[in-house]
C-alpha positions as a Python dict, from the first residue, in 0.01 Angstrom:
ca = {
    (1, 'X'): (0, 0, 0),
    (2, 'X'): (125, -261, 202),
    (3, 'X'): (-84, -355, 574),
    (4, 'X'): (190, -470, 772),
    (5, 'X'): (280, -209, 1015),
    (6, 'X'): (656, -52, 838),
    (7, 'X'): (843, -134, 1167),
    (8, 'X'): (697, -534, 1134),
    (9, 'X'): (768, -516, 747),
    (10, 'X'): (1130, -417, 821),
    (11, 'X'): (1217, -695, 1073),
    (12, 'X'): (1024, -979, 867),
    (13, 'X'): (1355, -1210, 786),
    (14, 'X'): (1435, -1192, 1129),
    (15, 'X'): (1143, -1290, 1262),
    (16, 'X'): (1154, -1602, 1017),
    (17, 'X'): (1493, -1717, 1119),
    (18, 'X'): (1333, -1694, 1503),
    (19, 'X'): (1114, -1914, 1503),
    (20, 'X'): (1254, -2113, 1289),
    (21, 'X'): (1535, -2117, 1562),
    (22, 'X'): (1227, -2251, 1803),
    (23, 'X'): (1110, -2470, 1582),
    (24, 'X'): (1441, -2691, 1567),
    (25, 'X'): (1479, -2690, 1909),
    (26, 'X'): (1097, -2764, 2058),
    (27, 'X'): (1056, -2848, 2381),
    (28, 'X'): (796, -3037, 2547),
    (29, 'X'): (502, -2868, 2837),
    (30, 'X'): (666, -2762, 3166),
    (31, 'X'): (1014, -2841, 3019),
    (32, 'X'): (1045, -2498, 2796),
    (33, 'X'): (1346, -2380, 2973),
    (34, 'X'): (1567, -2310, 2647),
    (35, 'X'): (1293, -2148, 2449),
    (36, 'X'): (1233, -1972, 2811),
    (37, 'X'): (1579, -1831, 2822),
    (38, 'X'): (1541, -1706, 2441),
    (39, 'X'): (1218, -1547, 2452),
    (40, 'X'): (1352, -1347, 2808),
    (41, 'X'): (1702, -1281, 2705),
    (42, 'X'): (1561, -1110, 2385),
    (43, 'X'): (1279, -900, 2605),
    (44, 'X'): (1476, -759, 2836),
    (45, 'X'): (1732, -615, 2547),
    (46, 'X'): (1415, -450, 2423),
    (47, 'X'): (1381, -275, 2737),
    (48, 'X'): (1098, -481, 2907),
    (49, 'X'): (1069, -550, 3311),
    (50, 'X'): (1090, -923, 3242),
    (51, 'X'): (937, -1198, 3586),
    (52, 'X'): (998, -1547, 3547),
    (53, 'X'): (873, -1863, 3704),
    (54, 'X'): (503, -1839, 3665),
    (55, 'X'): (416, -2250, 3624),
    (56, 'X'): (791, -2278, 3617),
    (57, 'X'): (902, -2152, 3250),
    (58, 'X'): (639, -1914, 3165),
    (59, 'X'): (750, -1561, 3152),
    (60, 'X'): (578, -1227, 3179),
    (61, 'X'): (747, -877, 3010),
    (62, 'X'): (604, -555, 3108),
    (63, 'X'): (630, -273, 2926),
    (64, 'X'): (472, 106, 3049),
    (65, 'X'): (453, 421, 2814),
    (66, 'X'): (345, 755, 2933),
    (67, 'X'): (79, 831, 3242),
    (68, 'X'): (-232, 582, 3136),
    (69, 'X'): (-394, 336, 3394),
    (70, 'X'): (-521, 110, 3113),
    (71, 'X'): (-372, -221, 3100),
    (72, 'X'): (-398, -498, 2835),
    (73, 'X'): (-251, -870, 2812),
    (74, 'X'): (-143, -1058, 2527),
    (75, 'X'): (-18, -1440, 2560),
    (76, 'X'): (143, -1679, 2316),
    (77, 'X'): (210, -2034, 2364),
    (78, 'X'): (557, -2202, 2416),
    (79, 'X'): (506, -2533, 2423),
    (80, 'X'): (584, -2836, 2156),
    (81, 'X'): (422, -3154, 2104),
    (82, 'X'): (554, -3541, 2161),
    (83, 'X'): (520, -3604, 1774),
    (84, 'X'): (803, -3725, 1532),
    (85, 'X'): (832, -3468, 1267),
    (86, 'X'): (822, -3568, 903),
    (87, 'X'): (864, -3251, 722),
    (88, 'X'): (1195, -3305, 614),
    (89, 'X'): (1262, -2903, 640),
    (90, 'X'): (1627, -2783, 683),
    (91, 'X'): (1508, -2649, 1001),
    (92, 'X'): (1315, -2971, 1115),
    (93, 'X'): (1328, -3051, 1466),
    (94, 'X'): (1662, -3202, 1591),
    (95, 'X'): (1518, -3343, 1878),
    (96, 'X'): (1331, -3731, 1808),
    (97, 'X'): (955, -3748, 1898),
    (98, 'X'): (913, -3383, 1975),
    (99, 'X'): (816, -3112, 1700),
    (100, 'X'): (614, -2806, 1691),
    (101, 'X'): (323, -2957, 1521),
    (102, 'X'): (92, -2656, 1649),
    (103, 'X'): (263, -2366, 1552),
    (104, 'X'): (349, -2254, 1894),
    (105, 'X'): (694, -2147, 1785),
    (106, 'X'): (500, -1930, 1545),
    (107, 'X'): (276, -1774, 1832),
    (108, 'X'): (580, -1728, 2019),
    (109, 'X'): (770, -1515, 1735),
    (110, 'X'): (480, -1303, 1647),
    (111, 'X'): (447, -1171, 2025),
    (112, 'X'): (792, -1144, 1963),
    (113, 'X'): (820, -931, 1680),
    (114, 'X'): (519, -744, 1772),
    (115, 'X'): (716, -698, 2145),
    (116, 'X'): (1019, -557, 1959),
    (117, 'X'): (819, -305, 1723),
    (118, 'X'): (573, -151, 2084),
    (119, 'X'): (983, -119, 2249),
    (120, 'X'): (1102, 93, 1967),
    (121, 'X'): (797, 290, 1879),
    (122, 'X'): (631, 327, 2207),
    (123, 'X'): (308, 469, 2033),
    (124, 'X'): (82, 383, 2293),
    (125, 'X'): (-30, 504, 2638),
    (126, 'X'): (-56, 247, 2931),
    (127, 'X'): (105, -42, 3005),
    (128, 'X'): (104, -370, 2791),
    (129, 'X'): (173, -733, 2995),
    (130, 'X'): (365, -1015, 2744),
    (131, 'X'): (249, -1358, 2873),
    (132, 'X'): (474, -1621, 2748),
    (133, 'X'): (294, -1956, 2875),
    (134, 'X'): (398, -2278, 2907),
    (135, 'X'): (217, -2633, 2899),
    (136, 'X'): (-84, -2506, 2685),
    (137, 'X'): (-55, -2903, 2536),
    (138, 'X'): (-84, -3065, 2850),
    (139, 'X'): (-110, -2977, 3176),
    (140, 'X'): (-336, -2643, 3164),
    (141, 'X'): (-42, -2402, 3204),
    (142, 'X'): (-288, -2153, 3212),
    (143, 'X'): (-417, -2266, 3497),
    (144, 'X'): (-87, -2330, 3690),
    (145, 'X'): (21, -1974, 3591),
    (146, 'X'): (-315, -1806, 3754),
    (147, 'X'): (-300, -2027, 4046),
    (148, 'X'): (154, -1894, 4086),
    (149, 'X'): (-48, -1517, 4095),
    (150, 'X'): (-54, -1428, 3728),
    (151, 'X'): (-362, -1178, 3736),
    (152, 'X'): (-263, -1009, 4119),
    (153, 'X'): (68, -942, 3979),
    (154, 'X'): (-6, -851, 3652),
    (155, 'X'): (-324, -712, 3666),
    (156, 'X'): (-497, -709, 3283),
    (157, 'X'): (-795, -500, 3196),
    (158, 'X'): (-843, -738, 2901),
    (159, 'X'): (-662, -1002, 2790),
    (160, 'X'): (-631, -1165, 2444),
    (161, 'X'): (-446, -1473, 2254),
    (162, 'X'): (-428, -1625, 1890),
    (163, 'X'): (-377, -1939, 1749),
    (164, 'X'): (-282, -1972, 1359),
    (165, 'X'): (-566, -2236, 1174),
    (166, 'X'): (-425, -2376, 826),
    (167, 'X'): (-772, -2460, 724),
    (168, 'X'): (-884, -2045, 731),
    (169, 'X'): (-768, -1886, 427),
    (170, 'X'): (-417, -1699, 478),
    (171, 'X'): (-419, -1366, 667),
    (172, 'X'): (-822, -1337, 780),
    (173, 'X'): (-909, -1383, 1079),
    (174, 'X'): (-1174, -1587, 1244),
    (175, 'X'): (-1378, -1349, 1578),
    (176, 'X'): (-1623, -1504, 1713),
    (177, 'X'): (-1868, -1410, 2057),
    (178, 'X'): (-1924, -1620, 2356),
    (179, 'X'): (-1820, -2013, 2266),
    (180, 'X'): (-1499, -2066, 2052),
    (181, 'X'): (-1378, -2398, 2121),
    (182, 'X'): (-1529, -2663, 2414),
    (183, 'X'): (-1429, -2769, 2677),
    (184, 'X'): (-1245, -3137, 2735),
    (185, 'X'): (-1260, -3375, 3037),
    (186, 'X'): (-1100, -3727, 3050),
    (187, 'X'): (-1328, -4045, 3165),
    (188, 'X'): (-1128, -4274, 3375),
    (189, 'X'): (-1365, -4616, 3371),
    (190, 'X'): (-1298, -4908, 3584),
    (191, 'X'): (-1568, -5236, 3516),
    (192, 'X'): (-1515, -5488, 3750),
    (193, 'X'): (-1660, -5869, 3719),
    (194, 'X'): (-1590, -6224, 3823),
    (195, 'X'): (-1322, -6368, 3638),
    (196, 'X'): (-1424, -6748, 3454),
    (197, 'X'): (-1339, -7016, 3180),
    (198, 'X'): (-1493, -6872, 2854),
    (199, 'X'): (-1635, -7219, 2802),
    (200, 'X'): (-1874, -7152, 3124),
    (201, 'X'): (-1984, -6784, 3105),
    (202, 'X'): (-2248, -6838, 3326),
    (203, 'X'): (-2030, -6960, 3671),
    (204, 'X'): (-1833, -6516, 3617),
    (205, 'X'): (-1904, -6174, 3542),
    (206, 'X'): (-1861, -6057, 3221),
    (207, 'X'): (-1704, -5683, 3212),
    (208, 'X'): (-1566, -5745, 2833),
    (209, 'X'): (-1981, -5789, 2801),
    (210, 'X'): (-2072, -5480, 3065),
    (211, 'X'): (-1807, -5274, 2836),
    (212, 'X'): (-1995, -5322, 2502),
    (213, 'X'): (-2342, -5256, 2663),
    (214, 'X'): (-2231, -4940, 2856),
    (215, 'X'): (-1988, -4797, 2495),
    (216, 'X'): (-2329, -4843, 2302),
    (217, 'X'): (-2516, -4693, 2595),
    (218, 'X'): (-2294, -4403, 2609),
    (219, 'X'): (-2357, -4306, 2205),
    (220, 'X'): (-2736, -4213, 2370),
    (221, 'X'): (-2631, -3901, 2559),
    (222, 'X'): (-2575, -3724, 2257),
    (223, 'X'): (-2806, -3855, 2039),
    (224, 'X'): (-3073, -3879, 2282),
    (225, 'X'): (-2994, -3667, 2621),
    (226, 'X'): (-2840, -3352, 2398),
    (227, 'X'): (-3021, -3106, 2261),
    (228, 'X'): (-2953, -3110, 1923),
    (229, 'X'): (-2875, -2733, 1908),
    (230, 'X'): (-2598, -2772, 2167),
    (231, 'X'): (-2267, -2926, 2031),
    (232, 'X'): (-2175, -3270, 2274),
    (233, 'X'): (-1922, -3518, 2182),
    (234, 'X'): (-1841, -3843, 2386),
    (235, 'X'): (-1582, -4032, 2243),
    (236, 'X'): (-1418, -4394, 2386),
    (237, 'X'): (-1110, -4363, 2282),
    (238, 'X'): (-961, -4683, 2442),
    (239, 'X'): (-1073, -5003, 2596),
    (240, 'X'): (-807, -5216, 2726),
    (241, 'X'): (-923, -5579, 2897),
    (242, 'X'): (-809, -5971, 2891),
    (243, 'X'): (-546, -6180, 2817),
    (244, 'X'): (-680, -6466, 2560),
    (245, 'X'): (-1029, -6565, 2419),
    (246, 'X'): (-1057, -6857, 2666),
    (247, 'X'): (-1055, -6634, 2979),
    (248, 'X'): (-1312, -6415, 3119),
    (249, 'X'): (-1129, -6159, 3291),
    (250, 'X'): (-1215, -5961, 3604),
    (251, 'X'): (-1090, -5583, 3474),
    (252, 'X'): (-1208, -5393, 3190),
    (253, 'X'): (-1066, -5042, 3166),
    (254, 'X'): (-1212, -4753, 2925),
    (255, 'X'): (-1088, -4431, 2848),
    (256, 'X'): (-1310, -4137, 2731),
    (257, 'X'): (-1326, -3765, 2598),
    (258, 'X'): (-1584, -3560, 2696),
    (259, 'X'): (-1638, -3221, 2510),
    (260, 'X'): (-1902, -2964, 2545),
    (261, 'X'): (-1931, -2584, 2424),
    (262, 'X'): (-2144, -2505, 2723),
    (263, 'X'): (-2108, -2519, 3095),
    (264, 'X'): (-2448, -2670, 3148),
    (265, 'X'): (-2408, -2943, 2863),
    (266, 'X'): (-2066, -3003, 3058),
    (267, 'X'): (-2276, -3095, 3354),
    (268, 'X'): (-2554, -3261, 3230),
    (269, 'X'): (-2305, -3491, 3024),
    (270, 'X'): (-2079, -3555, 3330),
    (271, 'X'): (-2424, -3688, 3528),
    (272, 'X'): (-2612, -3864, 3279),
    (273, 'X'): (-2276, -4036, 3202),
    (274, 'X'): (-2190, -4140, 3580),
    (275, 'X'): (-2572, -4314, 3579),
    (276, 'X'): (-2521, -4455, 3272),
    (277, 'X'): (-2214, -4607, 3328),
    (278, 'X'): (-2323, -4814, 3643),
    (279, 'X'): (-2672, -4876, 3566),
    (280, 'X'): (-2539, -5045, 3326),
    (281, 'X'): (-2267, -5239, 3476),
    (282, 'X'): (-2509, -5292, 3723),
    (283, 'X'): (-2756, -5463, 3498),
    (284, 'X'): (-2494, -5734, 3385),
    (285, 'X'): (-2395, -5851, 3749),
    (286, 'X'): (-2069, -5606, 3739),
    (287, 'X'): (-1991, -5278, 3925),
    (288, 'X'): (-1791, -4970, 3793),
    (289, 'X'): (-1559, -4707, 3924),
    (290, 'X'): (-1589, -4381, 3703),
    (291, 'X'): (-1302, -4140, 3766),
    (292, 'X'): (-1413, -3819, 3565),
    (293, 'X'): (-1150, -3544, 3526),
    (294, 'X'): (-1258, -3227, 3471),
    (295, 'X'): (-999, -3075, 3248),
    (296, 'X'): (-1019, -2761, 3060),
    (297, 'X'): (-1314, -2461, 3043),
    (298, 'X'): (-1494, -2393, 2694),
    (299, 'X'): (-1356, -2072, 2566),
    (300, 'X'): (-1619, -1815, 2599),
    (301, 'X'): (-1502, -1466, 2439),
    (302, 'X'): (-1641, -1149, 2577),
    (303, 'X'): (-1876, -996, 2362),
    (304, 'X'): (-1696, -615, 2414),
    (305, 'X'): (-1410, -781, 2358),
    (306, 'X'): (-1497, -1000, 2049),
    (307, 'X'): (-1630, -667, 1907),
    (308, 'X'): (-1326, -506, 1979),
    (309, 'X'): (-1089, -721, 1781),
    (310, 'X'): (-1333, -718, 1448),
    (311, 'X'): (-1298, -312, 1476),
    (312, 'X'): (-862, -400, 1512),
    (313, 'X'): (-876, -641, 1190),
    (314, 'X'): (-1070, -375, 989),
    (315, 'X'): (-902, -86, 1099),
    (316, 'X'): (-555, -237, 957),
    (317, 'X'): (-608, -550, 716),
    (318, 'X'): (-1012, -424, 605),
    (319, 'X'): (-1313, -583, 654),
    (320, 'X'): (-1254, -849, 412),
    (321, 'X'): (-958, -943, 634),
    (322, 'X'): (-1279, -1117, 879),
    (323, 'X'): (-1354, -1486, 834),
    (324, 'X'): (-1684, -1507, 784),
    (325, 'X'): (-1740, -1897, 754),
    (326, 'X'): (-1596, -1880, 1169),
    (327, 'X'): (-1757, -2184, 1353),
    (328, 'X'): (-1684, -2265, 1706),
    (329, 'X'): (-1453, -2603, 1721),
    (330, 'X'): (-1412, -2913, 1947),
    (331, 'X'): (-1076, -2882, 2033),
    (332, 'X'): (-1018, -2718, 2362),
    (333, 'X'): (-759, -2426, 2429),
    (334, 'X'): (-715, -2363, 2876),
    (335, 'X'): (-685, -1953, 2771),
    (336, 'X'): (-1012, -2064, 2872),
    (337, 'X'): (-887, -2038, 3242),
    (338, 'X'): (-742, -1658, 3210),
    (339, 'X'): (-1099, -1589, 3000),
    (340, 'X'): (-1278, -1686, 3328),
    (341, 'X'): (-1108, -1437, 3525),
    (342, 'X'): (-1050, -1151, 3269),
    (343, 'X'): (-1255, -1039, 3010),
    (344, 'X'): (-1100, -1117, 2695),
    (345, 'X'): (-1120, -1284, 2355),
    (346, 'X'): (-944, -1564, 2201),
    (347, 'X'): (-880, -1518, 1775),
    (348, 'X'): (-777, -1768, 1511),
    (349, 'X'): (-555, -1634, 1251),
    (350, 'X'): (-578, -1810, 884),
    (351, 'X'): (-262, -1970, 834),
    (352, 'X'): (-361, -2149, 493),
    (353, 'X'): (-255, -2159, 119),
    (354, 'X'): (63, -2420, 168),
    (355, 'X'): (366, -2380, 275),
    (356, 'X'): (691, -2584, 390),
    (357, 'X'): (588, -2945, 236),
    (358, 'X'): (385, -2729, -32),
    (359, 'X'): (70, -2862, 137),
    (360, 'X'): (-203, -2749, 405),
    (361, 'X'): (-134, -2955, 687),
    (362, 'X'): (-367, -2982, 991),
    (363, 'X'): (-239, -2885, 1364),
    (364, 'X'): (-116, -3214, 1534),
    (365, 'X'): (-22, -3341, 1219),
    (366, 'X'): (397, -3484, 1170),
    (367, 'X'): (376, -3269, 835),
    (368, 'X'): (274, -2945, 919),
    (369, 'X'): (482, -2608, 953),
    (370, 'X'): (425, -2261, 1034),
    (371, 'X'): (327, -2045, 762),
    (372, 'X'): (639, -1833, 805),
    (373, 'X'): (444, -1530, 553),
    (374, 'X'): (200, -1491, 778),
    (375, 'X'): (442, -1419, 1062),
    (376, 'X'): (427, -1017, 1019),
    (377, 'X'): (55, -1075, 943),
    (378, 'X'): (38, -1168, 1304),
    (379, 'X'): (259, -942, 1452),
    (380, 'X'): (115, -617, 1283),
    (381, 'X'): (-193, -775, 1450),
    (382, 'X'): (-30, -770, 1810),
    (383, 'X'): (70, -387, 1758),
    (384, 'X'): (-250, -213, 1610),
    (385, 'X'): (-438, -387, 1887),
    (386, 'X'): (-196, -276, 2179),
    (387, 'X'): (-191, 78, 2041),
    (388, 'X'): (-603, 80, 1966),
    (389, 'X'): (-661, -69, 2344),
    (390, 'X'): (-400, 157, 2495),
    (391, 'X'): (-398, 455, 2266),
    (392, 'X'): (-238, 802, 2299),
    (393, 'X'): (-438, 1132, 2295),
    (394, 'X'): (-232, 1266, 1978),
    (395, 'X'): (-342, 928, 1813),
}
């Protein structure tokens, strides 16, 4: 007997040729004003109370059935990346240097579909809030929604998103309590020396020197500041500095990513890398401006909540339907933000097996596509938790 819930089974080749609408037509954080429109103009035919303008595009559907208090959230992602596809799919993105590359028009069609099923069969009690986000790429759209009034006018008692993973094995899904993915701050560096003739070092001020001592000096926090139990990652991704190998320049810029599943570790790495940084410079006759942007949370699920979705994935896909191999990840997600101010949980849905190119592709990748058969997989998801968090007496 199949799992998908009948309705979700029923509307499956519709809610293929959706997102594979989106997915030809991406468009890029805090500029999703088509895929806006779409996702509205379909809620509000369902019979949803549909606000828009949260951080812009974002848009929020209500939807209330029977007497019930109880309210629960659900959010998808809308947003595209600045990548040139290479799929080569029929329904490949027309627009150069932007593609889905994420599966956000996946995430958006699931909430979708599983929207359009809760309109027509209304078997819950309560009232279930749609959050369509923007800018989850860049940007923290989370953020910008909660700061436009997200949770005072839509108040959640829980709230919960998914993101697909191709490297989890097709339809299981991967629940994990407290830390899910880190959190991720940018490292703005500025090393500033006296600029010379390369052939007399001695009359400047190296900062091309002061930048290798304080990039070596920086591969210490982890190994030697971190507890080895706590996952820490400090990565220079650029260095940018002179103009020809004769000339000691004044200006050595360095750009870092800081990640951390912990708020503590987050803290202790954004300290022991200011000191760092200009003891260093410091040391070799140079000083150092460190700009350090705090960007987005770690993900910390709610251990009620956590619990609660493991009891939804068995209750309609089994127990063998739960990832066990789960590990928390370095990337960062900012439904971090809405998990600080609502308990929640935040679940990765395998996505795996091939599909499109006939290959697992990695998120971020110019190659990878949604998993289109996992689409009701997702949706049926949406529903049986909706109708388990909200349910009716006669259930």
């Amino acid at each position: 007997m199949s799992k998908l819930h009948p309705y979700i089974a029923d509307t499956a080749t519709g809610m293929v040729e959706l997102r594979r609408q989106i997915h030809a037509r991406p468009e890029l954080s805090l500029e999703e004003a088509e895929t806006s429109e779409l996702v509205a103009g379909l809620l509000t035919g369902w019979g949803f109370a549909v606000h828009r303008g949260l951080a812009g595009t974002g848009v929020v559907a209500t939807l209330k059935v029977g007497t019930s208090e109880r309210t629960v959230g659900l959010r998808a992602d809308m947003d595209a990346l600045p990548i040139t596809e290479c799929t080569g799919l029929p329904y490949a993105s027309t627009r150069p240097g932007i593609m889905h590359a994420c599966g956000h028009d996946g995430h958006t069609a699931m909430l979708l579909s599983a929207a359009r099923c809760l309109a027509a069969t209304r078997a819950f009690d309560g009232t279930v809030h749609l959050i369509f986000q923007p800018a989850e790429e860049r940007y923290n759209g989370a953020k910008i929604m909660m700061d436009d009034g997200l949770f005072e006018k839509f108040q959640c008692d829980r709230v919960f998103a998914m993101h697909n993973m191709p490297s989890y094995p097709k339809g299981q899904f991967g629940v994990l309590t407290g830390p899910l993915t880190s959190s991720s701050d940018t490292v703005y560096i500025k090393i500033h020396g006296a600029g010379g003739h390369g052939a007399r070092p001695s009359l400047a001020r190296d900062p091309i020197v002061a930048a290798a001592h304080i990039i070596t000096a920086l591969q210490t926090i982890v190994s030697r500041n971190t507890d080895p139990a706590d996952m820490a990652v400090v990565t220079v991704g650029k260095i940018a500095g002179g103009t020809a190998g004769n000339v000691i320049p004044e200006l050595v810029e360095l750009e870092l990513s800081v990640r951390a599943l912990s708020p503590d570790v987050q803290q202790a790495l954004h300290d022991r890398l200011i000191e760092l940084v200009q003891l260093q410079a410091s040391a070799l006759g140079c000083t150092a401006e460190v700009d350090y942007q705090w960007g987005c949370p770690a993900v910390v699920n709610d251990a009620d909540a956590a619990e609660f979705v493991r009891a939804v994935v068995r209750s309609r896909f089994g127990d063998e339907a739960l990832y066990k191999d789960a590990r928390p990840t370095g990337g960062a997600e900012d439904f971090a933000f809405m998990l600080q101010a609502v308990p929640g949980c935040y679940v990765f849905m395998g996505t795996g097996d091939g599909h499109g190119c006939g290959e697992v592709h990695e998120l971020h990748n110019p190659r990878f596509d949604f998993n289109d058969e996992c689409l009701p997989i997702g949706a049926t998801f949406w529903v049986e938790l909706v109708e388990r968090a909200l349910p009716r007496i006669d259930r």
